[in-house]
VOGU-3710 file (C-alpha; in Angstrom, 3 decimals, decimal comma):
1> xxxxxxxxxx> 0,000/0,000/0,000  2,773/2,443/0,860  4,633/1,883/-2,815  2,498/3,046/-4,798  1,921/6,083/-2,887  4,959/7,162/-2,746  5,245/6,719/-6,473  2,381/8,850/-7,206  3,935/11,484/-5,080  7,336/11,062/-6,828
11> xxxxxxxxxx> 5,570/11,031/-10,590  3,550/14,203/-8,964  6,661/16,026/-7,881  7,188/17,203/-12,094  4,181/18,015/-12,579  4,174/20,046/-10,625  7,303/21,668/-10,855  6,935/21,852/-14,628  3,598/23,852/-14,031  5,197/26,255/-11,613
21> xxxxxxxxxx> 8,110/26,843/-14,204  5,518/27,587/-17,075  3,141/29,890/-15,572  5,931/32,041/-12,880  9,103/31,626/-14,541  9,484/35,186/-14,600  8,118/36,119/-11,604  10,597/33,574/-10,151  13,735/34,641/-11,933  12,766/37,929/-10,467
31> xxxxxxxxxx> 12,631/37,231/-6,999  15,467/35,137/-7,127  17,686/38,352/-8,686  16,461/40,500/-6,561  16,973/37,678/-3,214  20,693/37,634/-4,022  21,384/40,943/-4,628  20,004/41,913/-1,099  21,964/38,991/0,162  25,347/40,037/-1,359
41> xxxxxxxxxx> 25,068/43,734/-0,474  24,092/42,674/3,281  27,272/40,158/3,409  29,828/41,709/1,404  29,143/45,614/0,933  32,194/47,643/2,151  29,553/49,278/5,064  27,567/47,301/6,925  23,707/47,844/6,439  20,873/46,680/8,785
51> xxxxxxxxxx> 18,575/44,023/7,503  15,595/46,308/8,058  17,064/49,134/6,147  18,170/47,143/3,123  14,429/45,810/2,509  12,898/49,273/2,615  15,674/50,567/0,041  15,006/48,181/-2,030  11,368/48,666/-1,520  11,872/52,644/-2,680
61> xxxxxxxxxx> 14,241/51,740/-5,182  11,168/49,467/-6,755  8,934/52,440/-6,146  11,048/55,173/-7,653  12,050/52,954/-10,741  8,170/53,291/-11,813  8,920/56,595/-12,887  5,771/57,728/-11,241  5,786/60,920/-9,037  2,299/60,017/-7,600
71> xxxxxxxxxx> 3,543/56,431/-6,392  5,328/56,850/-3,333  6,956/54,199/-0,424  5,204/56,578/2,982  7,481/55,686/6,381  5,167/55,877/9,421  6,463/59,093/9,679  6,140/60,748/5,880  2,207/58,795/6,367  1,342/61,046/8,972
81> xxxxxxxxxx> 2,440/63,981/7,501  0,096/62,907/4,446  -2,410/62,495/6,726  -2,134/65,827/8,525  -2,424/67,516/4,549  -5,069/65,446/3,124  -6,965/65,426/6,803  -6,640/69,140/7,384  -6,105/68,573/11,087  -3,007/68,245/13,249
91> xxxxxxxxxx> -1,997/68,731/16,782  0,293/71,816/17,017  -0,236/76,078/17,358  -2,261/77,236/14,605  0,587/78,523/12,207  2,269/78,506/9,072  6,136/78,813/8,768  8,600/79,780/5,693  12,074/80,453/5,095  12,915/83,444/4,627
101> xxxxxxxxxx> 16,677/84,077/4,041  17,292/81,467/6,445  15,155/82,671/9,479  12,072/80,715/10,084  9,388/83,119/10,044  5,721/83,068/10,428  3,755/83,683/7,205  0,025/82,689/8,347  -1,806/83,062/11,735  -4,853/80,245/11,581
111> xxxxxxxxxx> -8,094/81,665/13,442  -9,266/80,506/16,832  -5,409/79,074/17,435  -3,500/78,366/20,251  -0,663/80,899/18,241  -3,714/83,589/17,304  -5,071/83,355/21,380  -1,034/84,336/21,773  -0,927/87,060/19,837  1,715/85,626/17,516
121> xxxxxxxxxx> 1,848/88,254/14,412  2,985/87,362/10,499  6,594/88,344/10,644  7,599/86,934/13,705  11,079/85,317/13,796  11,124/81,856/15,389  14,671/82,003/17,169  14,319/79,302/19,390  11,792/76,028/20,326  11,677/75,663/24,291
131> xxxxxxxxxx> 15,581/75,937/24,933  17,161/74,893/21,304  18,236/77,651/18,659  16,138/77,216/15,241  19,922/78,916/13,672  20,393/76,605/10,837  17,566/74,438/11,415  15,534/73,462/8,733  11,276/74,134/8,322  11,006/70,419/9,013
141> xxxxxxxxxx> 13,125/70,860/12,134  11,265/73,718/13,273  7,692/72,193/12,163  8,656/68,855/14,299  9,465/70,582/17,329  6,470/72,625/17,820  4,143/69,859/16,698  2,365/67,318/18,692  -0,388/65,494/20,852  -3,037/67,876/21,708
151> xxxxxxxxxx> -3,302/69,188/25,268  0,799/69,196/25,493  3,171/72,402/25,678  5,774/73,928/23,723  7,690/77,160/24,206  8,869/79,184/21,882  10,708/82,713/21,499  10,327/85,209/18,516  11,767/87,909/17,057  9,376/91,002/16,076
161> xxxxxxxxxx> 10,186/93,301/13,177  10,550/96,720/15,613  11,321/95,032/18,977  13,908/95,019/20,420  13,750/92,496/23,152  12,687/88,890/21,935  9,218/87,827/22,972  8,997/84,225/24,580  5,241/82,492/24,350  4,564/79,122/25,512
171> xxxxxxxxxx> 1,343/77,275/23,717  -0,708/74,179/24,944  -1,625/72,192/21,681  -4,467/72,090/19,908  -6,547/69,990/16,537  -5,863/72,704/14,291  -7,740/73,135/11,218  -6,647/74,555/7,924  -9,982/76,260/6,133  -10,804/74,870/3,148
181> xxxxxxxxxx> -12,562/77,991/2,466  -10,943/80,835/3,611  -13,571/83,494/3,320  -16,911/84,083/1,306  -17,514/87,743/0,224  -19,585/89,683/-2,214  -18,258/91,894/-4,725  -19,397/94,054/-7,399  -23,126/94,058/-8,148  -24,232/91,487/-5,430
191> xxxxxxxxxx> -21,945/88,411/-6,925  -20,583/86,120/-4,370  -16,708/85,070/-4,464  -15,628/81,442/-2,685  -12,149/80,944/-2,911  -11,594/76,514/-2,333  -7,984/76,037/-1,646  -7,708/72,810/-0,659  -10,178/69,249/-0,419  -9,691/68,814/3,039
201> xxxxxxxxxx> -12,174/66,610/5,517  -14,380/69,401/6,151  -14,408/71,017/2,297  -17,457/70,026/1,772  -19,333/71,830/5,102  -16,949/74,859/4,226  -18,395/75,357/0,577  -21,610/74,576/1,531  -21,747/77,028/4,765  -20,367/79,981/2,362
211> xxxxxxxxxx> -23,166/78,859/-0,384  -25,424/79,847/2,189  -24,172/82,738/3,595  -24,571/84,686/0,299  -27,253/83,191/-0,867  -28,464/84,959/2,238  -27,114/88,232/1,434  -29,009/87,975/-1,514  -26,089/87,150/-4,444  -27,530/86,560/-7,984
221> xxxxxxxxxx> -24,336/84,664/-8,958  -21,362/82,916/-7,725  -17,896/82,458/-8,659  -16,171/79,179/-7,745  -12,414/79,886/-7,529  -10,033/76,866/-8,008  -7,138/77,968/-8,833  -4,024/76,988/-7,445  -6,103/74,021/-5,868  -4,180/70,360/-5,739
231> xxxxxxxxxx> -6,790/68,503/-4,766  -7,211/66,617/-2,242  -9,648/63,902/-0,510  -11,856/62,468/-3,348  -15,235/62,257/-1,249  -15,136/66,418/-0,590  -15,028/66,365/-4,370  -18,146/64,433/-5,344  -20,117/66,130/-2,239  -19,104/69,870/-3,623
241> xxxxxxxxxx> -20,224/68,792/-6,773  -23,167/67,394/-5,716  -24,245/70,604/-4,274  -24,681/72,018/-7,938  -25,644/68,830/-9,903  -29,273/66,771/-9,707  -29,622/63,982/-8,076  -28,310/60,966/-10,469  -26,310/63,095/-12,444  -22,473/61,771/-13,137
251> xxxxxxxxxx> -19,791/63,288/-11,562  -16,747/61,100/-13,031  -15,927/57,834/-14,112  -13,368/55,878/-13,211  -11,246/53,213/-15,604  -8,308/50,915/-14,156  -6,358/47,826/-15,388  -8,799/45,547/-13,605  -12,181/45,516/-12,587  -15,778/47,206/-14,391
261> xxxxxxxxxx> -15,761/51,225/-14,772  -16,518/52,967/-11,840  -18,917/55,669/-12,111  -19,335/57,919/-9,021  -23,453/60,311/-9,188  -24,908/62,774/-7,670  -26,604/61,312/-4,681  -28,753/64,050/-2,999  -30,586/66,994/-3,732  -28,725/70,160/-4,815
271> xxxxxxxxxx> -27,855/72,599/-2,594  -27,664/75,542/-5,914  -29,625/74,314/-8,337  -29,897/76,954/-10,818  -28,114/80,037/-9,580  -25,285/80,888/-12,286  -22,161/79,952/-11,526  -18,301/80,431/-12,886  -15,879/78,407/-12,343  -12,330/79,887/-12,086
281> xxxxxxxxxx> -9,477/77,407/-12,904  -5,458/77,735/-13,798  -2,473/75,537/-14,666  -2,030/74,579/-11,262  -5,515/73,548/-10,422  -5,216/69,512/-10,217  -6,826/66,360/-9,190  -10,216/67,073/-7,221  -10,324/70,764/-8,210  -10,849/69,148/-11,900
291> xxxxxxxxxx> -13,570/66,679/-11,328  -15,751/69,716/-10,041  -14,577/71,955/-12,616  -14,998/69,046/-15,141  -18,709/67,739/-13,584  -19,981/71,311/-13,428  -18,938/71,974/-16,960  -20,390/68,812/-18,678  -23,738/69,330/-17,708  -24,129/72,881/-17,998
301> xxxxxxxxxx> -23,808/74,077/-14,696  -21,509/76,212/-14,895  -19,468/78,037/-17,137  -15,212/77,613/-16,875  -13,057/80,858/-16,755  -9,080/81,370/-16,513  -6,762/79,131/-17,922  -6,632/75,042/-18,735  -5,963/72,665/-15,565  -2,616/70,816/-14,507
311> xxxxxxxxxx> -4,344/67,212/-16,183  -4,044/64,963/-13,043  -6,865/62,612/-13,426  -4,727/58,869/-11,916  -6,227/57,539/-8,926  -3,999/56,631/-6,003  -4,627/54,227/-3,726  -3,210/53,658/0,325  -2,410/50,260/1,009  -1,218/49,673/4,877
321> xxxxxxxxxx> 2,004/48,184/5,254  3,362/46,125/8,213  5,621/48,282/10,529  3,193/51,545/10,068  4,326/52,197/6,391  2,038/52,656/3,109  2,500/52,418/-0,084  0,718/55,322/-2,502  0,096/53,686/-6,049  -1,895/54,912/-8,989
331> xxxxxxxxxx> -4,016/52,603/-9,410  -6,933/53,990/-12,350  -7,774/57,213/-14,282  -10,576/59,634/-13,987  -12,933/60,374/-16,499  -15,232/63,139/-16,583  -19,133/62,228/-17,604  -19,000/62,900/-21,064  -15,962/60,574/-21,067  -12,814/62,975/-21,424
341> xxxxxxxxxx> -9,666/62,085/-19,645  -8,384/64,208/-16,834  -5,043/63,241/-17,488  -2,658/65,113/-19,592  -0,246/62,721/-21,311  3,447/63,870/-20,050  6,754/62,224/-19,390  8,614/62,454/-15,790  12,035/63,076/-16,788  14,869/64,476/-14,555
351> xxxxxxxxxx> 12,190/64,995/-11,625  9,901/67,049/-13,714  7,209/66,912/-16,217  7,697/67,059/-19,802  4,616/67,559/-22,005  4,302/65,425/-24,524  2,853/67,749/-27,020  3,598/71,480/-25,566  0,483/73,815/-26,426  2,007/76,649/-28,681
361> xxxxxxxxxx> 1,486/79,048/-25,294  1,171/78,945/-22,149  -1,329/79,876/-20,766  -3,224/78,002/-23,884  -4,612/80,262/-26,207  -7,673/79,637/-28,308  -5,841/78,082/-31,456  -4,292/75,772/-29,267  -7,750/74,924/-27,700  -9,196/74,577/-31,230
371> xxxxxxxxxx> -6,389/71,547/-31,694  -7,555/69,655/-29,037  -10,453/66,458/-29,639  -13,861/67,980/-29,023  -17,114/66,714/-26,824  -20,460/67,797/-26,409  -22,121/68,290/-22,785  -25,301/67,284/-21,734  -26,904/70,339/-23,497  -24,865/70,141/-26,972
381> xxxxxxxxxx> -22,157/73,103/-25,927  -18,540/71,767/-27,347  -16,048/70,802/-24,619  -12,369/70,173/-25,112  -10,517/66,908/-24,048  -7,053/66,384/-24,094  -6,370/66,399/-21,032  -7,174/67,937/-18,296  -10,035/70,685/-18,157  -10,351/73,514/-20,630
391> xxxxxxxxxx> -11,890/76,643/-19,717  -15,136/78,173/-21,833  -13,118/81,602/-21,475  -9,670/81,783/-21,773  -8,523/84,478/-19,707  -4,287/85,054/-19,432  -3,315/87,000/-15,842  0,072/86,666/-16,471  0,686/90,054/-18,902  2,617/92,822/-17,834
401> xxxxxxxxxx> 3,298/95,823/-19,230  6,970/95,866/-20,860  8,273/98,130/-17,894  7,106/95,911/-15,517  8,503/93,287/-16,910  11,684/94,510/-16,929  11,209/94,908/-13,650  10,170/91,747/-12,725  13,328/90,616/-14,720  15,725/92,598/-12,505
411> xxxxxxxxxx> 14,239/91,883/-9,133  14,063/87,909/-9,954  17,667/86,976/-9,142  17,524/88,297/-5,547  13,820/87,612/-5,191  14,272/86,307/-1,875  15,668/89,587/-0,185  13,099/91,467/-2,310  10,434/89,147/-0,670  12,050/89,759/2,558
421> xxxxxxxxxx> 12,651/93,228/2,890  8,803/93,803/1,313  7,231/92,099/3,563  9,730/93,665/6,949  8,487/96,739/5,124  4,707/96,197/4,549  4,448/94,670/8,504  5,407/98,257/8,994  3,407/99,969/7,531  0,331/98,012/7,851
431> xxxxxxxxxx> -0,006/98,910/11,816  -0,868/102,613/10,975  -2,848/102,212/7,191  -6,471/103,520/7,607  -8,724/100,593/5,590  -8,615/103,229/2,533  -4,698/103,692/2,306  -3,525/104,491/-0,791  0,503/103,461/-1,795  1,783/106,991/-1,379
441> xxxxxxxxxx> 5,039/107,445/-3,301  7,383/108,254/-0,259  6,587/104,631/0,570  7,876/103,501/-3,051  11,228/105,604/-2,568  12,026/103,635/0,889  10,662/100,466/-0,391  13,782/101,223/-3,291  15,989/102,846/-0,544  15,672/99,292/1,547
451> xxxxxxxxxx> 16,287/97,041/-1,216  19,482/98,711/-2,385  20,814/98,754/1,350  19,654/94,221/0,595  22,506/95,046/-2,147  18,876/94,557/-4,723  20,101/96,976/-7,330  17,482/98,309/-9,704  17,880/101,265/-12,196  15,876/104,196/-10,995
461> xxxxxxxxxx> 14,240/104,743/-14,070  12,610/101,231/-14,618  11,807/101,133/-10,799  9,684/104,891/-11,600  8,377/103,597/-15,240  6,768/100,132/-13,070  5,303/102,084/-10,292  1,762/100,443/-10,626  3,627/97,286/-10,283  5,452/98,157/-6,928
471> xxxxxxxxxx> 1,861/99,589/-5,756  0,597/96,244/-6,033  3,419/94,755/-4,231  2,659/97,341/-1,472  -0,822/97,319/-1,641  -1,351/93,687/-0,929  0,759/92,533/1,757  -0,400/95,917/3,720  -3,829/94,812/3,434  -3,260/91,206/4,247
481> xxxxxxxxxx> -1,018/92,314/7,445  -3,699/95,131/8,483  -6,909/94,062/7,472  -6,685/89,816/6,394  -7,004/87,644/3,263  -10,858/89,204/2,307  -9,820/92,779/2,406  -6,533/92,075/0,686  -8,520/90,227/-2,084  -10,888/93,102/-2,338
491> xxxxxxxxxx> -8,160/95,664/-3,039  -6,479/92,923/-5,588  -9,654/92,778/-7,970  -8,349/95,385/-10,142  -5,577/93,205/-11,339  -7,323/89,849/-11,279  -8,573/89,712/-14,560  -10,280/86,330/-14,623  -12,279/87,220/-11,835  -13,335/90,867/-13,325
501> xxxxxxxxxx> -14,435/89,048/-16,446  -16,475/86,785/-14,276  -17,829/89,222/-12,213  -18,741/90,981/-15,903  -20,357/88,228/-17,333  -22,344/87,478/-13,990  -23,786/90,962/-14,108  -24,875/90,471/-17,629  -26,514/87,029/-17,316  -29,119/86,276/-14,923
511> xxxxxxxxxx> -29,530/82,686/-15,512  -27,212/79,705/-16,599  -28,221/79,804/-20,348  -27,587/83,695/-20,671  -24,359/83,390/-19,526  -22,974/80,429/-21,595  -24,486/83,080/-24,489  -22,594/86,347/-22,822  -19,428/84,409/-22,846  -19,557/84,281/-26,180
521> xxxxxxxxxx> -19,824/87,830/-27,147  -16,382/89,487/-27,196  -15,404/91,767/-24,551  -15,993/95,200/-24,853  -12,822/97,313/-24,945  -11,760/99,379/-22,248  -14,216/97,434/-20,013  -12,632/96,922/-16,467  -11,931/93,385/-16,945  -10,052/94,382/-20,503
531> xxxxxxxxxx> -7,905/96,766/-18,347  -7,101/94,271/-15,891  -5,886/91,966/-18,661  -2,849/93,519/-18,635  -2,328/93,671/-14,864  1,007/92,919/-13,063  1,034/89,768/-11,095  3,533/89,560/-7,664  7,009/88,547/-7,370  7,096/85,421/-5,924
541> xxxxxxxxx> 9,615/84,098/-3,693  11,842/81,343/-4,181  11,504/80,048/-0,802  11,098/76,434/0,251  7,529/75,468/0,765  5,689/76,357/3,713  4,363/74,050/6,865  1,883/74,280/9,555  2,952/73,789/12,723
//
């Protein structure tokens, strides 16, 4: 009885074997490669390198050879931090931090903060975290320190443009929360402006609370502004759009290498229905911000201003990894409902993305537009594909006059100390302007007398012939110091010119359907938002990103 059994095992033994070598030879190969690699480096290598170590470079090594900027290998650490940005809440004191020239300096004060309740100001000098110097520490360093669990304490002294003596302030942290929503105002003729930054948890209730507080101050329109938007947490997306969509409408589609499409509808009432509504979008508006701006467009419900999205329509998915890491993969691509990708088609060469067919401008310009494969929406209007989401109304901000630019040219090199010593200057300034200040011109001769003394030389003529353009430098960080991000975008509307022709073609169209048929008439010459058109746009700093500690 035993004999035969054991040769039926032994004849089973290459069947086996032979059916394991056809179907995972590869597969096999692979592992075995990458097995004795690992195995050589961790016996013979010149340095010795811990077990634990060696896996997870490998690991990123696998990760990074996908040539994929979205995939990413998340220690426990790098997780929480993508937690804290997609989530919108962290435990720390309510503040965001840049470098400026290497000091770490405060750049936003978050309402209803432990660092706001403290009477910590925008300019303020972090010079040390309870008893360490921040010298030479990075904004990581500093970020880590004065973050934490809720409820604990961290001290921290400052240094205050105009005093002399520094000024020490210990915190208890808090949850913070980063608004979504920043503000919702009214401007013009009773249209309602509601700026979305980010698609945090609480997106959603922010858009929707700001719908309703100018609907109740009686707005006829609205004017959706994503620009500069990344995106964000998918589910804010689909609610926000939901609030403008009917019930059952689709929102997006998604399409990956396995599995039936995925198509995500609107699943409640909306909360606008029919008011008319613009959408603002730019280059850098991405992920999340396009689904809305793509949704709203394909059925009608609103009507796209500014300049063509970034074209990040892949999907990434979190998969939890032993030992507290994840792994971020893209996984599908979005589709918007009349089925145009979201994704623009580049390379990722040298750390950065190369287009694969560069519009002939940028920002795109209607010719370029008129290349790209068309679509109809819901109510027959054509709608560009391509790649990400192209506006109804091309609008360029980015034109300055030739002085200006000239300008621009010259300060760009030391754009740092320009940033710098501009906003030292503007702190100033800002604790005496009335809410009606006007840039007087001793304030543009000191502004020029600082720089120089920053070793920012500038000829005096081009600095007089761009004086509009130093105004606006001026005239928006006083505002933002004195009177916060609202006022300072009030003042700023003159040289937004997406948002004046909005605001135009809100005032001229009472319903949806009028306005889709104002955008099409050409705009009037020497209308406001023709003028702004050519309106200078703000040196911007070449500092490392900010954080919020």
């Amino acid at each position: 009885m035993r004999r035969p059994a054991a040769i039926a095992a032994i004849a089973l033994v290459p069947l086996i074997g032979s059916g394991f070598l056809l179907q995972s030879r590869p597969q096999r190969d692979g592992a075995r490669l990458l097995d004795q690699v690992l195995g050589l480096v961790h016996q013979r290598f010149v340095d010795s390198v811990e077990t634990g170590a060696l896996y997870e470079k490998a690991a990123r090594g696998l990760v990074t050879q996908l040539n994929d900027p979205y995939t990413e290998l998340f220690s426990p650490k790098q997780l929480q931090a993508f937690q804290t940005t997609t989530g919108g809440r962290y435990g720390g004191v309510g503040m965001q931090i840049e470098n400026q020239q290497g000091h770490i300096t405060v750049s936003t004060v978050f309402p209803n903060t432990p660092a706001e309740q403290a009477g910590l100001r925008v300019g303020d000098r972090i010079v040390k975290v309870d008893t360490a110097s921040t010298q030479g520490w990075s904004i990581s360093q500093v970020s880590d320190k004065l973050t934490g669990t809720p409820g604990t304490k961290v001290t921290a002294t400052f240094q205050r443009p105009g005093v002399g003596a520094p000024i020490t302030l210990t915190f208890t942290r808090a949850t913070i929360h980063i608004p979504a929503v920043p503000y919702a105002i009214t401007m013009g003729d009773r249209i309602g402006y509601l700026p979305l930054q980010r698609f945090n948890e609480t997106a959603a209730d922010e858009v929707e609370s700001g719908i309703r507080k100018l609907v109740q101050q009686g707005v006829r329109g609205i004017v959706l502004d994503l620009r500069g938007n990344p995106g964000g947490i998918l589910d804010q997306g689909l609610e926000i759009s939901n609030m403008f969509l009917k019930k059952g409408q689709e929102i997006a589609s998604v399409r990956g290498r396995q599995g039936a499409e995925q198509r995500y509808r609107a699943q409640g009432e909306p909360v606008l229905p029919s008011m008319p509504i613009v959408v603002l979008t730019d280059e850098y508006a991405a992920s999340a911000a396009e689904i809305v701006a793509g949704s709203l467009q394909d059925h009608d419900r609103a009507l796209v201003v500014g300049q063509t999205t970034f074209g990040k329509g892949l999907v990434q998915t979190v998969f939890p990894l032993e030992g507290g890491y994840a792994l971020k993969m893209t996984t599908a691509k979005w589709f918007t409902p009349v089925g145009r990708s979201i994704q623009k088609e580049r390379k990722f060469e040298n750390g950065r993305f190369v287009e694969e067919a560069e519009p002939d401008t940028v920002p795109e310009s209607d010719s370029a537009r008129k290349k790209r494969p068309t679509y109809k929406s819901t109510g027959g209007r054509v709608v560009y594909g391509g790649g990400g989401i192209t506006p109804d109304v091309i609008i360029d901000d980015d034109t300055l006059l030739t002085a200006e630019q000239q300008l621009s040219k010259a300060l760009a090199p030391k754009s740092q100390d320009v940033y710098v010593t501009l906003g030292d200057y503007a702190l100033e300034l800002s604790r005496s302007a009335p809410t009606s200040f006007t840039v007087q011109p001793a304030w543009r001769d000191e502004l020029y007398t600082r720089l120089a003394r920053k070793g920012v030389t500038i000829d005096r003529a081009t600095w007089t012939d761009a004086e509009r353009y130093v105004d606006r430098l001026l005239e928006q960080r006083i505002a933002r110091f004195a009177y916060g991000d609202s006022t300072a975008k009030r003042r700023d509307l003159r040289f937004d010119a997406p948002l004046r022709r909005a605001i135009d073609l809100l005032k001229a169209a009472p319903t949806q359907q009028q306005l889709f048929i104002a955008a099409k008439q050409p705009t009037p010459k020497g209308t406001d938002a023709a003028t702004a058109a050519s309106a200078p746009r703000p040196v911007a700093p070449s500092a490392a990103p900010p954080r919020r500690p």
